[in-house]
C-alpha positions as CSV (number, residue, x, y, z in Angstrom):
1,X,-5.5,29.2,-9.3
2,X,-7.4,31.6,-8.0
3,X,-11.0,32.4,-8.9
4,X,-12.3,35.9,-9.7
5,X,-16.1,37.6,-9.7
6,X,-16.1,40.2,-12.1
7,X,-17.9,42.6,-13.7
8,X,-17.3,43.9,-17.0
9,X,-19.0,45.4,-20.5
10,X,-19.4,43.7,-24.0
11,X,-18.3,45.9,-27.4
12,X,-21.8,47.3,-27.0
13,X,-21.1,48.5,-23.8
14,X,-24.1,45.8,-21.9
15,X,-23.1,45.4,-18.6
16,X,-21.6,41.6,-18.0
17,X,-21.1,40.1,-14.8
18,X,-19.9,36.9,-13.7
19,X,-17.0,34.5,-12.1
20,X,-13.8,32.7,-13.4
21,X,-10.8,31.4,-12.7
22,X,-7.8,33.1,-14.0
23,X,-3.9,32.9,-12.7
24,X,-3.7,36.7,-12.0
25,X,-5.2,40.1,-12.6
26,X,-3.8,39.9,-16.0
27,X,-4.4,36.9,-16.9
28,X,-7.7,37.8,-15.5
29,X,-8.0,40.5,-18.1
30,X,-6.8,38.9,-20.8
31,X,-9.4,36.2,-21.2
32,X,-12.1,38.8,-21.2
33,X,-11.0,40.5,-23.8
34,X,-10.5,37.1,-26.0
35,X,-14.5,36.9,-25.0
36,X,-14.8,40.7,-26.1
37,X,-15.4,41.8,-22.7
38,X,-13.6,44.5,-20.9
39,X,-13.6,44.1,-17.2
40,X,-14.6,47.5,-15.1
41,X,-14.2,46.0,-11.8
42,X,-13.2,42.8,-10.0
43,X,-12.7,40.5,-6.6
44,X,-10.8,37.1,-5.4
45,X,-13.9,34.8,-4.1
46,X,-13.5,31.2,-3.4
47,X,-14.1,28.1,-5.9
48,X,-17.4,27.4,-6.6
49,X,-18.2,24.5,-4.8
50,X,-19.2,21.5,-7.0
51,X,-23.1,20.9,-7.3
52,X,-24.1,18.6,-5.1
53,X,-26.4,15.7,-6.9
54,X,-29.5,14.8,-5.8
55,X,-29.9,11.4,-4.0
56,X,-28.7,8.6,-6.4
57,X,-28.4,10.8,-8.8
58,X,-25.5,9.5,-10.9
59,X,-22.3,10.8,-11.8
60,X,-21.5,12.5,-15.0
61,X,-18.7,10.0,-16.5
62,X,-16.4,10.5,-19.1
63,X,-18.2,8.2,-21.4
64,X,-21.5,10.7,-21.2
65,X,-19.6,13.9,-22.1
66,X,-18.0,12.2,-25.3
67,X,-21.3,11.0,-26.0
68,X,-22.8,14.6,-25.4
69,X,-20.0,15.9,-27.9
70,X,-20.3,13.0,-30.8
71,X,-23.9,14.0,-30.5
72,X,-23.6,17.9,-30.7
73,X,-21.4,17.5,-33.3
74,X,-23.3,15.9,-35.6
75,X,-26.3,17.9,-35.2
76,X,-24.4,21.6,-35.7
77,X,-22.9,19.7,-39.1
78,X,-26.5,19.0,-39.4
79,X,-27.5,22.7,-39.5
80,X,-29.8,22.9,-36.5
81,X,-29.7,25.5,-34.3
82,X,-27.6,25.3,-30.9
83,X,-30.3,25.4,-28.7
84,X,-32.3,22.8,-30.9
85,X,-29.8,20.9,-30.7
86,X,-29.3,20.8,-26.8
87,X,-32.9,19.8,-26.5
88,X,-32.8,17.0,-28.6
89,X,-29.6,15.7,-26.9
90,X,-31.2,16.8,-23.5
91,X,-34.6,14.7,-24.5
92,X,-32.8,11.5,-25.5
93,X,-30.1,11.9,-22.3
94,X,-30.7,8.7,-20.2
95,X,-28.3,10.1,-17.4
96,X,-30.1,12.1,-15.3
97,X,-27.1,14.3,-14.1
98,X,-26.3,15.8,-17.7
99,X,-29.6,16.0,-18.5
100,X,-30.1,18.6,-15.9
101,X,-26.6,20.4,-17.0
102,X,-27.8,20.6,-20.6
103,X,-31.0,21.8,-19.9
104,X,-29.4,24.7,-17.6
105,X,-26.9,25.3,-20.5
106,X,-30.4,25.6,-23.3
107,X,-31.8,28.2,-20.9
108,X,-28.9,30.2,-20.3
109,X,-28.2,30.3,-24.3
110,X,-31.9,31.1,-24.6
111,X,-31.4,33.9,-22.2
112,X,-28.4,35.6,-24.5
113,X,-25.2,33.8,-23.7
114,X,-23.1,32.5,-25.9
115,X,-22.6,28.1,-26.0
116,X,-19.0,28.8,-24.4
117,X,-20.2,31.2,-21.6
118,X,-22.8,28.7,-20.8
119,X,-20.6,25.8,-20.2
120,X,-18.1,27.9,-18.3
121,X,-20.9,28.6,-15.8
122,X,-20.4,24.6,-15.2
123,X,-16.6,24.3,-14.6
124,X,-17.2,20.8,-12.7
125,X,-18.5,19.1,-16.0
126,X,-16.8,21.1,-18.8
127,X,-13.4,21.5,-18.1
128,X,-11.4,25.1,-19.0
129,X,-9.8,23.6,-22.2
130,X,-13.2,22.3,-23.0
131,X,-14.8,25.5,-23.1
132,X,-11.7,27.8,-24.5
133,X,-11.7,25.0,-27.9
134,X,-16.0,26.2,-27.9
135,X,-15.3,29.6,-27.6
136,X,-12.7,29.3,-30.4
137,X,-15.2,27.7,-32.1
138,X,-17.8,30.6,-32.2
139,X,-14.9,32.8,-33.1
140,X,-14.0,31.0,-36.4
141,X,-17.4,29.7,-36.9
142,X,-16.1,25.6,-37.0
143,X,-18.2,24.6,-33.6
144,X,-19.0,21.1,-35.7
145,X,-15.6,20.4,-36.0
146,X,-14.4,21.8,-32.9
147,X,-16.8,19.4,-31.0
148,X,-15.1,16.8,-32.9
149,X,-12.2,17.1,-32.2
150,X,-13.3,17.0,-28.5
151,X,-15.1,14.0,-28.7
152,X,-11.9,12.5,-30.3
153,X,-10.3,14.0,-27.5
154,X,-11.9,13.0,-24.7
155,X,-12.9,9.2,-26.4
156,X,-9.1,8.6,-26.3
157,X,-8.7,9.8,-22.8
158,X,-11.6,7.1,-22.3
159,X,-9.7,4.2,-24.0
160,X,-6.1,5.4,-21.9
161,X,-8.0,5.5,-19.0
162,X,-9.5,1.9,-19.7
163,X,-6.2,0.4,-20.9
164,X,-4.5,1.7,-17.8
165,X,-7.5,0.1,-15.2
166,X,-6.8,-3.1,-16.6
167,X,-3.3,-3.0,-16.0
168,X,-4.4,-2.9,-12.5
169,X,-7.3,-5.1,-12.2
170,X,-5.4,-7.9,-11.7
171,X,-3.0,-7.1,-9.5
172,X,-5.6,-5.4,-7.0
173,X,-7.6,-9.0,-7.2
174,X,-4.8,-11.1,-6.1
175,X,-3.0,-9.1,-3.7
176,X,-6.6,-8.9,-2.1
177,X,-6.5,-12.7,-2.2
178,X,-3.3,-13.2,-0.5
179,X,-4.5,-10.1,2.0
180,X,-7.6,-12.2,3.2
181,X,-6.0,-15.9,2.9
182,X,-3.0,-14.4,5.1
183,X,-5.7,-13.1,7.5
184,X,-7.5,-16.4,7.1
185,X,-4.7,-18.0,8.7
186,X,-3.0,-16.0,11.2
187,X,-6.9,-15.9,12.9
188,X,-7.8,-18.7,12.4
189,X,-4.8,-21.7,11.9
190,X,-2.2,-20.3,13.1
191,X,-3.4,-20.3,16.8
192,X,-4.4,-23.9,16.5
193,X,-0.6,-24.8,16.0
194,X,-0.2,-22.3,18.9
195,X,-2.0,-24.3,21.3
196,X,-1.1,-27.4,20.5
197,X,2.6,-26.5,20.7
198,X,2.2,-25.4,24.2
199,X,0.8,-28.5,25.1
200,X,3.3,-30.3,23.8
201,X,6.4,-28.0,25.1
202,X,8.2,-27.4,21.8
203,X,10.9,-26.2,21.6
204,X,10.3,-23.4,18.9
205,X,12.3,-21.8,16.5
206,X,12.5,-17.9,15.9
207,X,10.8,-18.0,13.1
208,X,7.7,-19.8,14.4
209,X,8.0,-17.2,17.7
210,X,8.0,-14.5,14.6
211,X,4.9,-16.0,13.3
212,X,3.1,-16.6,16.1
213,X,3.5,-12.8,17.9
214,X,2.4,-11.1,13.9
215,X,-0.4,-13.9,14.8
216,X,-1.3,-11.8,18.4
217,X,-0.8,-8.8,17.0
218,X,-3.5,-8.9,14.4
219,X,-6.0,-10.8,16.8
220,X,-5.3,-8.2,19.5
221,X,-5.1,-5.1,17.7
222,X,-7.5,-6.1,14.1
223,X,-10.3,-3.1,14.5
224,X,-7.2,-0.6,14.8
225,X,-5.5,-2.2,11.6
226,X,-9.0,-1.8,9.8
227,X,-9.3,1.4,10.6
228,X,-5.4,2.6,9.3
229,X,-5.9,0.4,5.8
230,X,-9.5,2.6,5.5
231,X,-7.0,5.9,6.0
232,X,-4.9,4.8,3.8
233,X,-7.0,4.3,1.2
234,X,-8.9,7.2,2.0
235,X,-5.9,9.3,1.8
236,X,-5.1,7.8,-1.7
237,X,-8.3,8.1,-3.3
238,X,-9.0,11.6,-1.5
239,X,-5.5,13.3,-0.9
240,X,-5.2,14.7,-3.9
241,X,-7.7,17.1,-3.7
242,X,-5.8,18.1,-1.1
243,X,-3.8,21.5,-2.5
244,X,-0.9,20.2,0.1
245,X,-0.7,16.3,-0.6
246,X,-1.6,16.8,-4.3
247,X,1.8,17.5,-5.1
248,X,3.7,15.0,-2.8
249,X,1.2,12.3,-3.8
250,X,1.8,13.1,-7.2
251,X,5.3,12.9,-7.1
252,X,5.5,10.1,-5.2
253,X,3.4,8.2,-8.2
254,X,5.7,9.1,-10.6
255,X,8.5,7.8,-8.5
256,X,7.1,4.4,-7.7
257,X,9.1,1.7,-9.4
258,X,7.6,0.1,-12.6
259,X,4.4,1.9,-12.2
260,X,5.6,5.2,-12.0
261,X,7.2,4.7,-15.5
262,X,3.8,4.5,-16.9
263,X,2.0,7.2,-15.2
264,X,4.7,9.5,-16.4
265,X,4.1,8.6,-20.0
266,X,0.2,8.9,-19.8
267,X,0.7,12.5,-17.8
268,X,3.2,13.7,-20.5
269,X,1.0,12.0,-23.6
270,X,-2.2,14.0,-21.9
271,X,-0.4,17.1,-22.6
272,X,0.8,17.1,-25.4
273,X,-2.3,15.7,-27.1
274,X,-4.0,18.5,-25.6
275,X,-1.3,21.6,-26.4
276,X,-2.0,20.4,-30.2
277,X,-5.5,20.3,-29.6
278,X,-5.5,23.9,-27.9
279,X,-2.6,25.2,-30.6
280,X,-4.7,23.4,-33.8
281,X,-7.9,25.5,-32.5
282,X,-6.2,28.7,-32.8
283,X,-5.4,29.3,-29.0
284,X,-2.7,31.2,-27.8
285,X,0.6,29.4,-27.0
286,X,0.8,30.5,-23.3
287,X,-2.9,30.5,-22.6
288,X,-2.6,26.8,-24.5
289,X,0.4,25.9,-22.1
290,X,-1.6,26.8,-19.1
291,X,-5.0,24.8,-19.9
292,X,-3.1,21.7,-21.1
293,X,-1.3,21.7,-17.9
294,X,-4.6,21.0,-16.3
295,X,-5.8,19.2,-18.4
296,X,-2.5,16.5,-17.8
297,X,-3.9,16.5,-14.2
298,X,-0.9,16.5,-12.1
299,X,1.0,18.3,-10.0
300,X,4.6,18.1,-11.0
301,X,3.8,18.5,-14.7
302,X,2.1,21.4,-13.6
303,X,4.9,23.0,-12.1
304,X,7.1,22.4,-15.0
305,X,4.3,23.9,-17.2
306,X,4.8,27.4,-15.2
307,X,8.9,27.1,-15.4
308,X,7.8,26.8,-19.4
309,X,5.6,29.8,-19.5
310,X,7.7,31.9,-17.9
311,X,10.8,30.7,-20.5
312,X,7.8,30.9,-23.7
313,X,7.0,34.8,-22.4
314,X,10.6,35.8,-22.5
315,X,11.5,34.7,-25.9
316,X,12.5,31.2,-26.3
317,X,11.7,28.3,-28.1
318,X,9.2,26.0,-26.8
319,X,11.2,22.7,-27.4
320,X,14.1,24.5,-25.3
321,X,12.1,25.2,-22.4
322,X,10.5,21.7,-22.3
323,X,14.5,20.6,-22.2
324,X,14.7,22.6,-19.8
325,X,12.1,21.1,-17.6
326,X,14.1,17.7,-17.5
327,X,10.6,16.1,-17.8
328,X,9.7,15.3,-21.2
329,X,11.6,12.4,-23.3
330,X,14.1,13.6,-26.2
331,X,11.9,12.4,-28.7
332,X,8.9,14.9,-28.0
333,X,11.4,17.2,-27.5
334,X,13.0,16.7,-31.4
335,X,9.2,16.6,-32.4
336,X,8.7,19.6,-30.9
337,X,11.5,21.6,-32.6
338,X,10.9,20.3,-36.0
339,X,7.0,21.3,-35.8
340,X,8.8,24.9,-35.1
341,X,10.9,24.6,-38.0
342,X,8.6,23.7,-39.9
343,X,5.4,25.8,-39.1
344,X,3.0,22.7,-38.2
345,X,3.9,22.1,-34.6
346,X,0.3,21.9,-33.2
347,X,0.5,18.6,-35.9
348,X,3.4,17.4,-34.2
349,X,2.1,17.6,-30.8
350,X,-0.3,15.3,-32.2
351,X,1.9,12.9,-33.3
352,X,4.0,12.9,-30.4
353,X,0.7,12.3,-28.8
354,X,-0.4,9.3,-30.8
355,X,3.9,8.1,-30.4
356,X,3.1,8.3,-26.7
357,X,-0.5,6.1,-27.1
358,X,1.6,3.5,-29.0
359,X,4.2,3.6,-26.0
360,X,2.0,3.5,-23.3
361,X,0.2,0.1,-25.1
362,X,3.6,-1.3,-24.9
363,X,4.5,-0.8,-21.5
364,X,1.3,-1.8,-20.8
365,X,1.4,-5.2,-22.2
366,X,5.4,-5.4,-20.7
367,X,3.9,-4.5,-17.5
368,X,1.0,-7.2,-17.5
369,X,3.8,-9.7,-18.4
370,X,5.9,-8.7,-15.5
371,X,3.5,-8.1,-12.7
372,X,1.7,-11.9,-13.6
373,X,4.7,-13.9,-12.8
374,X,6.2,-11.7,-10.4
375,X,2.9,-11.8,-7.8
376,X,2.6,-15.4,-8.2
377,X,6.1,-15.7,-6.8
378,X,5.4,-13.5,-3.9
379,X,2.1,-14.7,-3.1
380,X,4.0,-17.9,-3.0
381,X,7.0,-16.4,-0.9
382,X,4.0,-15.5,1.9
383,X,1.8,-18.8,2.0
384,X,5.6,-21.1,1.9
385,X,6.8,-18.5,5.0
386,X,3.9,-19.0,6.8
387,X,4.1,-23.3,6.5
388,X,7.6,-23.4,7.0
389,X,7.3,-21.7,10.1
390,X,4.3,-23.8,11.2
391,X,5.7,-27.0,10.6
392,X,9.7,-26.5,11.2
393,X,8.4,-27.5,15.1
394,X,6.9,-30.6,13.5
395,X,10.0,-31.8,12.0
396,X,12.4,-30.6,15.2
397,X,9.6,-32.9,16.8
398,X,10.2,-35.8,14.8
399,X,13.6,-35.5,14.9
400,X,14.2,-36.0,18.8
401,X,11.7,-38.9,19.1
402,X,14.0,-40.6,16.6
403,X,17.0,-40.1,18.7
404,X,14.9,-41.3,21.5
């Protein structure tokens, strides 16, 4: 979405100025007026860049902004005074990074602006659904339990996240095993064999010719397949911040067999967790749609969330414009539709989130018990390939001198 620099006036008609992302002019307009703002003029600029750290400065993890909220939480229950608060979070702060973020945050509530305004004026730490939950939180006056419900929020994204790396751990250790005992040998062995073959005049089979050109290829050509695994991987781990790959890469993940089953479940448990969060705080439905789409952090879902909007706007249900989509499973769905009935759907969004935690432990563990046996196999498939075809000119050998 685009990003805007804007310049508006409060309800006591002081001049405000400042930037923020919004989907279109009217969207634009819209969340100013939810701040109490009402914009006099306007301009597209380009993203603010992220803030660059300084050197070995550490990252701001997941882990510190659920810490940051606990914290704030507890003290606003407490009764102390935001920017009290922020200084006695920002003095006790052992990461460097967030200590500078919080400090800028004290100042600029110091200065006159509001705890929500602050933190939008750091959209690379505090993400849009972040600050729009704050900002209902002034409005109602419940920022203790607001900041709550973040740090609930964000603590099970933390454990998802975890669950899901583990998942992975082992599979990323052996397959770069059997990567660098496959080199080890094609380097290294197999031209021993080679040579001694050639000496010897063997007669060899296709497979062992197979074996032995791979063998040349990744002596002859090794810095070039280097250089093509780091693009891949660069292209992975950077591609989708692409705005052009993001959507095939993502797409492609939720397509990939076995593993795409579970990234599909923790995109669509993401946002629904989040639409109840955004929906139990008081946020509008289409406004809710919108930041819980970004918050789920993927393309396709994304798209899907826009086909839903536009479906919401016009007058229908929000069940039948999820079935509509094609992309969430019939039981969030039927969730969905009875929270309508029933007037509590921001509760059943939550519940069809915690349904979708439960799931995603279970394909998880089915997963683990798949992927185990399954890469022992292949890692046995490669190593038994690569000694058959070594020693099958052994055993053609063996077998003339006896006829001899």
């Amino acid at each position: 979405m685009p990003w805007f620099s804007y310049s508006a006036r409060d309800t006591s008609g002081r001049p405000v100025e400042g930037v923020l992302e919004a989907a279109d002019e009217r969207d634009l307009r819209a969340r100013l007026r939810e701040r109490g703002y009402y914009i006099t003029a306007y301009e597209v600029v380009p993203a603010p860049a992220a803030p660059r750290r300084a050197f070995l400065e550490p990252r701001i993890t997941l882990e510190d902004l659920t810490t940051f909220s606990f914290q704030l939480a507890e003290m606003i229950n407490a009764g102390l005074p935001i920017t009290q608060a922020l200084r006695a979070i920002r003095e006790q702060t052992l990461n460097r990074s967030l200590k500078r973020v919080i400090a800028e945050v004290e100042e600029e509530v110091e200065g006159g602006l509001s705890l929500s305004e602050a933190l939008s004026r750091h959209p690379h730490v505090f993400s849009r659904m972040y600050v729009g939950l704050v900002q209902t939180g002034e409005v109602g006056g419940v920022l203790d339990m607001v900041f709550t419900r973040l740090a609930q929020y964000l603590d099970r994204e933390l454990n998802t996240r975890r669950k899901v790396r583990s998942t992975y751990i082992y599979p990323a250790f052996v397959l770069t095993f059997a990567t660098l005992v496959l080199s080890f040998l094609l380097v290294f062995v197999v031209p021993l064999f080679e040579r001694l073959y050639g000496r010897l005049g063997a007669q060899l089979p296709a497979l062992t010719q197979g074996l032995l050109t791979l063998s040349r290829f990744v002596r002859g050509y090794w810095p070039g397949i280097l250089v093509g695994l780091g693009l891949v991987v660069l292209g992975i781990a950077r591609g989708r911040r692409l705005p052009g790959l993001r959507p095939l890469l993502d797409r492609l993940t939720l397509h990939l067999p076995v593993v795409g089953v579970l990234a599909k479940k923790v995109v669509i448990s993401r946002f629904v967790y989040a639409l109840g969060m955004l929906l139990q705080g008081g946020v509008p439905i289409l406004q809710a749609l919108q930041t819980a789409g970004e918050a789920a952090d993927n393309a396709v879902l994304q798209a899907g969330v826009q086909t839903m909007r536009g479906l919401v706007s016009e007058g229908h249900s929000l069940d039948s414009a999820m079935q509509r989509t094609a992309f969430f499973p019939p039981l969030v769905v039927h969730l969905v539709a009875t929270g309508q009935q029933t007037g509590t759907l921001d509760q059943s969004l939550l519940r069809a989130g915690e349904f979708l935690d439960r799931d995603i432990d279970y394909t998880i563990r089915r997963l683990a018990a798949f992927l185990e046996p399954a890469l022992t196999v292949f890692v046995g498939v490669v190593v038994g390939f690569i000694l058959v075809s070594l020693y099958l000119p052994v055993f053609n050998l063996l077998r003339v001198l006896q006829r001899r």
